[in-house]
SEMIDO-773283 format. One record per residue (C-alpha): residue in one letter; x, y, z. Coordinates in pm, whole numbers, padded with zeros to 5 digits, always signed. Each point is the difference from the previous one (the first is absolute). Example, Ala and Ser with C-alpha at 12.3 -4.5 7.8 and 13.67 -1.06 7.14 Angstrom:
BEGIN
A+01230-00450+00780/S+00137+00344-00066/
! end
This chain:
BEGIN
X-01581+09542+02226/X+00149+00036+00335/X-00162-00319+00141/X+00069-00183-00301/X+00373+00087+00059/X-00029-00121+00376/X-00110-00300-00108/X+00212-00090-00255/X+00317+00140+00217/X-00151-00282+00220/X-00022-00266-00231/X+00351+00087-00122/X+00165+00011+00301/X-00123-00280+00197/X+00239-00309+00052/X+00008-00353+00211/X-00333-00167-00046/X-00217+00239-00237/X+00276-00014-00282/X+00080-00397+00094/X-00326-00031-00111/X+00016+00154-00303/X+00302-00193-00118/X-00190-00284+00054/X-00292+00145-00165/X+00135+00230-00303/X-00290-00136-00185/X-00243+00190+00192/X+00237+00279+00105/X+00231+00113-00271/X-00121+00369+00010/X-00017-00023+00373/X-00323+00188+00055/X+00104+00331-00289/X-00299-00135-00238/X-00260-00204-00095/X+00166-00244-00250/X-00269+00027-00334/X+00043-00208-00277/X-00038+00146-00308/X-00372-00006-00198/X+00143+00031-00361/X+00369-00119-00100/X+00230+00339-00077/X+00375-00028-00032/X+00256+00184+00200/X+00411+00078-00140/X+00226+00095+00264/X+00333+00133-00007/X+00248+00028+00304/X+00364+00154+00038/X+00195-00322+00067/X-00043-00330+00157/X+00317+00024+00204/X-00162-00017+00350/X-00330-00133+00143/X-00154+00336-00008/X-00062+00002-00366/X-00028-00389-00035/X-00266+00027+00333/X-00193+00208-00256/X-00021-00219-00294/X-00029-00277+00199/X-00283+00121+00171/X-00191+00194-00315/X+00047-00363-00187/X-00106-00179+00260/X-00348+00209+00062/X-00064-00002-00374/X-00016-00371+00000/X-00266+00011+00329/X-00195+00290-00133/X-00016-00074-00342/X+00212+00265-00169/X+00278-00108-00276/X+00307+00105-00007/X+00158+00113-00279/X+00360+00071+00013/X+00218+00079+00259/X+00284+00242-00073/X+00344+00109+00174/X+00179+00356-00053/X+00332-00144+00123/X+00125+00299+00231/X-00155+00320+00133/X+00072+00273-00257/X-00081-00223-00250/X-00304+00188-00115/X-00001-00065-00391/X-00002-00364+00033/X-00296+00026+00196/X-00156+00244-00230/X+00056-00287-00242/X-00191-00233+00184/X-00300+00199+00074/X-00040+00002-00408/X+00009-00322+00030/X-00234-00080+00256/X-00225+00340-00194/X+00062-00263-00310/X-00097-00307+00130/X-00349+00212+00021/X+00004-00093+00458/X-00284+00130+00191/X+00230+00170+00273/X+00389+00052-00020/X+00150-00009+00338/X+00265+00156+00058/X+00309+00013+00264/X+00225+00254-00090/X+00376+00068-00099/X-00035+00341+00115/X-00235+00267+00138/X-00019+00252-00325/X-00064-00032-00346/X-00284-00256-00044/X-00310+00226-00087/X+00048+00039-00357/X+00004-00403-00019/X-00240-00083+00261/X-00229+00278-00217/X+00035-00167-00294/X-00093-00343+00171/X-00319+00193+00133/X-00065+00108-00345/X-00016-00340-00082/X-00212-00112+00223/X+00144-00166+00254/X+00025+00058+00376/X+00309+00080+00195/X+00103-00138+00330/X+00337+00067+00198/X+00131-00256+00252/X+00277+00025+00209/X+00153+00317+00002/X-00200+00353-00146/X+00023+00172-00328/X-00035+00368-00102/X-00319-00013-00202/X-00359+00085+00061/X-00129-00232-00242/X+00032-00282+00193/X-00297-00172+00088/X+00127-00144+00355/X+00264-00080+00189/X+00104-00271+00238/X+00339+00108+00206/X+00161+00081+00314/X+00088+00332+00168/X+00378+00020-00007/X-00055+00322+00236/X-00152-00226+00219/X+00251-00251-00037/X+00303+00236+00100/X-00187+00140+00286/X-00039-00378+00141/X+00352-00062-00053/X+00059+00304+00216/X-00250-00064+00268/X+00138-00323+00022/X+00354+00190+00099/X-00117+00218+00187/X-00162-00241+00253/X+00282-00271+00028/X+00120+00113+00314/X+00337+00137-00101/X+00063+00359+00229/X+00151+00140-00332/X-00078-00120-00329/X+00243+00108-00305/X-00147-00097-00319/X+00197-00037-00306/X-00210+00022-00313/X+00081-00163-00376/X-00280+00135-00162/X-00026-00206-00314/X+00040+00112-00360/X-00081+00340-00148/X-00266+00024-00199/X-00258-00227+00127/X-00266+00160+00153/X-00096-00316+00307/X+00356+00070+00103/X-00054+00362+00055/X-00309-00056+00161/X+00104-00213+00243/X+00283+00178+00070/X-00196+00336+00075/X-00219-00200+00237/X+00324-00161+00148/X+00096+00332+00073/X-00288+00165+00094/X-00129-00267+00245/X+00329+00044+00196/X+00026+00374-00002/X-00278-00095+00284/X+00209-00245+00199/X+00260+00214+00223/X+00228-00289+00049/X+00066-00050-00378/X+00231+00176-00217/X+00042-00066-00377/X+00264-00011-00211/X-00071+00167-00332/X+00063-00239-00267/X+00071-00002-00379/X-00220-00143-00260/X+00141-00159-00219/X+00153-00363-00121/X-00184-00319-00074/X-00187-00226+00220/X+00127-00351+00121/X+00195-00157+00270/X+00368+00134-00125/X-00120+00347-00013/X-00151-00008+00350/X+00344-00218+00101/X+00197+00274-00161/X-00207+00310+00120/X-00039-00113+00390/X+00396-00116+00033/X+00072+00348-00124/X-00266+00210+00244/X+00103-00238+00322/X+00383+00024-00059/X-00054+00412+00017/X-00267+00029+00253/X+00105-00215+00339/X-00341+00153+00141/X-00281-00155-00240/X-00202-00244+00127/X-00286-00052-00269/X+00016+00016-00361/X-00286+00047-00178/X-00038-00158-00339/X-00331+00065-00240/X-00037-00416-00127/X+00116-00306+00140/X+00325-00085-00312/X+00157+00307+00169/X-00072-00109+00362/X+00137-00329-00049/X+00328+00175-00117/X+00013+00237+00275/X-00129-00293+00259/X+00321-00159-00129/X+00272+00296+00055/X-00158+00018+00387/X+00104-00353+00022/X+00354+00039-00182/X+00095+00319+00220/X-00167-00180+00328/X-00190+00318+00095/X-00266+00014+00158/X-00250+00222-00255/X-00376-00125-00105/X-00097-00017-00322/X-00375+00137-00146/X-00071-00020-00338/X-00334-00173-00201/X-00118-00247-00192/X+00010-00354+00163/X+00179-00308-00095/X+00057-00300+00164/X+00412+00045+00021/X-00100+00312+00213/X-00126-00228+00255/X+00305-00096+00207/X+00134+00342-00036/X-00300+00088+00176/X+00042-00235+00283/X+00325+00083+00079/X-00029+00354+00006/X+00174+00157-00299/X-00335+00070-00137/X-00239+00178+00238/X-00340+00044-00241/X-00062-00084-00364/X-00330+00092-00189/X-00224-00241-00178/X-00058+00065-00360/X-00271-00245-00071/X+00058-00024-00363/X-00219-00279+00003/X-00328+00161+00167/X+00077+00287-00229/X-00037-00216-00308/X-00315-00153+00146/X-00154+00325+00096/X+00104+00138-00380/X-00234-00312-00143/X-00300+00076+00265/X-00052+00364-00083/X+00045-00049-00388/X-00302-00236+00034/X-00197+00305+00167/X+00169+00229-00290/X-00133-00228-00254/X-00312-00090+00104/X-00094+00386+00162/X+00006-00087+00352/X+00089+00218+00243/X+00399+00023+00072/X+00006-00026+00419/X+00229+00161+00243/X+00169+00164-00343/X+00199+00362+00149/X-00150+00239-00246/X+00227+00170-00278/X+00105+00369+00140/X+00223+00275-00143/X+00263+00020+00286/X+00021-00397-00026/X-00050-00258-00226/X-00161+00072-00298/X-00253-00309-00019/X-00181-00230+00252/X+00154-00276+00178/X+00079-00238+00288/X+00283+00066+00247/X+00080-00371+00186/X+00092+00139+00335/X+00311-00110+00107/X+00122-00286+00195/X+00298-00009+00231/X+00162-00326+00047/X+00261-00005+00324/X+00167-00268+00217/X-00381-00045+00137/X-00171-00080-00253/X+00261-00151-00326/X-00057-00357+00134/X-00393+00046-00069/X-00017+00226-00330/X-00196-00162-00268/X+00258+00015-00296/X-00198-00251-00189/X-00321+00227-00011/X+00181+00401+00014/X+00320-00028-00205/X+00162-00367-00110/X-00136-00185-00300/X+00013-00380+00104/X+00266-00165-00133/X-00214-00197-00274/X-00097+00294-00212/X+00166+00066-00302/X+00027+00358-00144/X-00207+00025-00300/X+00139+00017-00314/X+00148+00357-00041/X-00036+00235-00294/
! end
């Protein structure tokens, strides 16, 4: 497992030529090196439903699981949006749905972290398999997973501080909204991550609020007008960057911005300094990935490089896409077409 990591961390992270390659050669490369592409030996049908379509994140995903369906041979049978995180009965709704419409697997990205067993039970009872993409859920009946390790993610952000090059680094923190369980996680490894760094200190923040550019706007005006000695603000996803990104420039200090998620408005913030690191969420290798090993599910073939389900963890196997830091060296060569942005000609499917 360790090797496999090293390679893929290489794979990930390499920029310039390898990855000019690969945007010239998606084709070939669109899980860049994670898996053996399969197509599928027998037809099965897949229903998938995701939080919101609001950002590429989520669209990366069903951009990506449609588009692998049609290469591997898998249909597609409804895509479905919750609308909001929190919005856990409407999604409850939608798995009956997707239980009704009698799918092979349901997969599933959800509006929060608890309360899905009893449904994801019945689904199982059923018949039908259960994948989760994107972000994880509490239940131990899912089959497999395909998501990222927000610990991981806030402990890059803060590696990323601690070796800018700043003598003193004061961090203020807007943690994201309560409740949702990748915000807390990459918060703790935020924090944790820079408990080892002796030139950083954090600012305890609140969770709390809503996501998007006015709430980062709002938040960041407010921490920089009452702390004259922060120069980073960390941020968990990129809407509340942005906003924070743009209260550096209104107040004309001199703070960094590190937050996740990346989108292509991020990218002169990036070269002009107010952002110092975003992470890649590559919604759209996720989605790919979440085809591949439902292939293997189907046809019983082994699962590769899954972490195995464990009691102090995550309660069913999965894939972790190791994380990918994108700074002022390498935004001008990052592969948005292949990790993260659907192109420009796809149309999201017809919504349920």
């Amino acid at each position: 497992m360790k090797n496999f990591i090293i390679t893929a961390m290489r794979f990930l992270c390499l920029g310039g030529l390898v990855f000019g390659g690969l945007a010239q050669a998606q084709e070939e490369d669109r899980l860049v090196g994670l898996i053996e592409p399969l197509k599928a030996e027998k037809p099965f049908t897949i229903g998938v439903t995701v939080v919101h379509l609001h950002d590429d994140f989520y669209k990366g995903i069903v951009y990506g699981i449609t588009d692998e369906a049609k290469r591997a041979g898998v249909n597609v049978l409804q895509v479905s949006v919750a609308g909001a995180y929190g919005n856990v009965r409407e999604q409850f709704a939608q798995l009956e749905s997707i239980k009704n419409l009698k799918a092979d697997i349901a997969v599933l990205a959800p509006a929060a972290y608890d309360g899905y067993d009893p449904i994801i039970k019945s689904l199982k009872s059923a018949g039908m398999k259960v994948a989760s993409v994107g972000i994880p859920v509490n239940s131990p009946n899912v089959d497999f997973g395909v998501l990222q390790d927000d610990r991981s993610i806030g402990s890059a952000l803060a590696k990323a501080v601690c070796n800018s090059g700043a003598d003193k680094k004061t961090v203020a923190t807007i943690p994201g909204p309560a409740g949702a369980e990748w915000v807390r996680l990459r918060y703790v490894g935020f924090t944790e991550a820079a408990s080892k760094c002796n030139s950083m200190t954090v600012l305890d923040g609140s969770f709390g609020g809503e996501l998007g550019l006015q709430a980062g706007l709002t938040r960041a005006s407010d921490l920089l007008l009452r702390n004259r000695d922060i120069n980073f603000i960390y941020t968990p996803e990129i809407s509340l960057g942005m906003g924070a990104a743009q209260a550096v420039r209104q107040q004309n200090r001199k703070v960094s911005v590190v937050s996740s998620s990346m989108v292509r408005q991020a990218v002169p913030m990036i070269k002009d300094g107010r952002m110092l690191a975003v992470v890649s969420e590559p919604g759209i290798i996720m989605g790919r990935l979440i085809v591949q090993y439902a292939i293997r599910e189907m046809e019983n073939k082994p699962l590769p490089n899954l972490e195995a389900a464990s009691e102090d963890g995550l309660g069913y196997p999965h894939f972790n896409v190791p994380p990918t830091l994108i700074t002022p060296k390498n935004v001008d060569t990052h592969p948005f077409q292949i990790y993260e942005i659907p192109p420009k000609s796809w149309k999201v499917p017809a919504l349920q």
